[in-house]
C-alpha positions, 0 to 999 in steps of 0.5 A, spaced: 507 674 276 514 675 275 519 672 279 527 669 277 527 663 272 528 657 273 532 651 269 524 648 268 522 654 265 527 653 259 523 649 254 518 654 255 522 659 254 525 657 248 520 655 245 515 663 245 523 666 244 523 663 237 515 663 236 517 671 237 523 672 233 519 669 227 514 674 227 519 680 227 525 676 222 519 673 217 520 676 211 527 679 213 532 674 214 532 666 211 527 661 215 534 657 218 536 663 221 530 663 225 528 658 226 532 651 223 533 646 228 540 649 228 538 656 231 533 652 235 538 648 238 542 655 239 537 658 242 535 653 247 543 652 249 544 660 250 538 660 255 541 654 258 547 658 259 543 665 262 539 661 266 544 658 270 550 663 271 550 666 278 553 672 277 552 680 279 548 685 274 546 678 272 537 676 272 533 672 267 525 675 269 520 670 268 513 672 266 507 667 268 500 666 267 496 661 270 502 658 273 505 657 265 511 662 263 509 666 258 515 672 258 522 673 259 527 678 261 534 678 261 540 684 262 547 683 264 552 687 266 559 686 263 565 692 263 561 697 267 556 696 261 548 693 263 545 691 257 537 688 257 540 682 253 532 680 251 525 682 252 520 676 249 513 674 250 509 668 247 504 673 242 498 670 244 500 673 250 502 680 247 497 686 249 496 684 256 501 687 259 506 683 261 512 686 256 511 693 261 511 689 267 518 685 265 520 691 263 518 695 270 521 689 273 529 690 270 528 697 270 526 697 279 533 692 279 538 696 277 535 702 280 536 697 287 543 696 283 545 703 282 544 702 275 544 709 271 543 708 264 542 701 261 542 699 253 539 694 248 539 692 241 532 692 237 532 689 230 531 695 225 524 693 221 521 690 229 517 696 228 512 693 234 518 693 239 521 700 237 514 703 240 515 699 246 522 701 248 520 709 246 514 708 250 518 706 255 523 712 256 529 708 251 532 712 245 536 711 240 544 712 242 548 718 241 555 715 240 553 709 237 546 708 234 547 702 230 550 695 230 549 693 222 541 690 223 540 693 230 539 699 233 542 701 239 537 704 245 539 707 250 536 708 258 537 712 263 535 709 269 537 714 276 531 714 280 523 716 278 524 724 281 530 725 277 527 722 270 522 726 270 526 733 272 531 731 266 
């Protein structure tokens, strides 16, 4: 089921996000950056903070299996922009779909919104996560296709009729 986040579901939440990113940063960038009480503690105000604010363009989706949270998704609109801000779900629970079902669900939002195209940074070498987003209709962007680490991916959102006639 996929429903809005709540303040309760912000242990969980924090907890899966850092459990994620330590599969694709592993190897990549050093542990404390990941994964030291810092960046815990970093991780977990930052979802505080998105899971409170109230604004338009704004969503934190939650994911559940069995009445537990088991994924997130969360996109804001700033200066026209919207950005899908995070995509996570715990990987004991990847491969069963609930990737493609947050997703589905921010992309049905912002076409309720009118949004028409729509944005994310991905980590270079999460190769796993590339292949979700180009699944998923997301290409690299052509004005500006990098961020040091990140690609820049870019979708365009507009309505089912019109994405399958372009």
């Amino acid at each position: 089921m996929i429903r809005r986040a709540v303040p309760a579901d912000l242990d969980p939440i924090a907890a899966f996000h850092a459990e994620a990113r330590a599969t694709y940063y592993r190897g990549h960038v050093p542990d404390e950056e990941f994964e030291g009480p810092a960046e815990r503690a970093r991780t977990r105000a930052n979802w505080a903070t998105a899971l409170s604010r109230d604004e338009p363009g704004a969503a934190v989706l939650c994911a559940e299996v069995e009445g537990r949270p088991v994924g997130v998704a969360a996109y804001r609109t700033a200066d026209g922009v919207t950005t899908l801000t995070q995509l996570h779900v715990a990987p004991a629970h990847w491969r069963w779909g609930i990737g493609a079902a947050l997703h589905e669900a921010c992309v049905a939002a912002w076409r309720r919104d009118g949004v028409v195209t729509a944005r994310l940074e991905v980590f270079e070498p999460n190769r796993r996560a590339q292949a979700f987003y180009a699944a998923h209709g997301w290409e690299p962007d052509p004005e500006n296709p990098r961020d040091d680490t990140h690609l820049i991916l870019r979708l365009v959102v507009g309505d089912d009729e019109n994405r399958s006639q372009g």
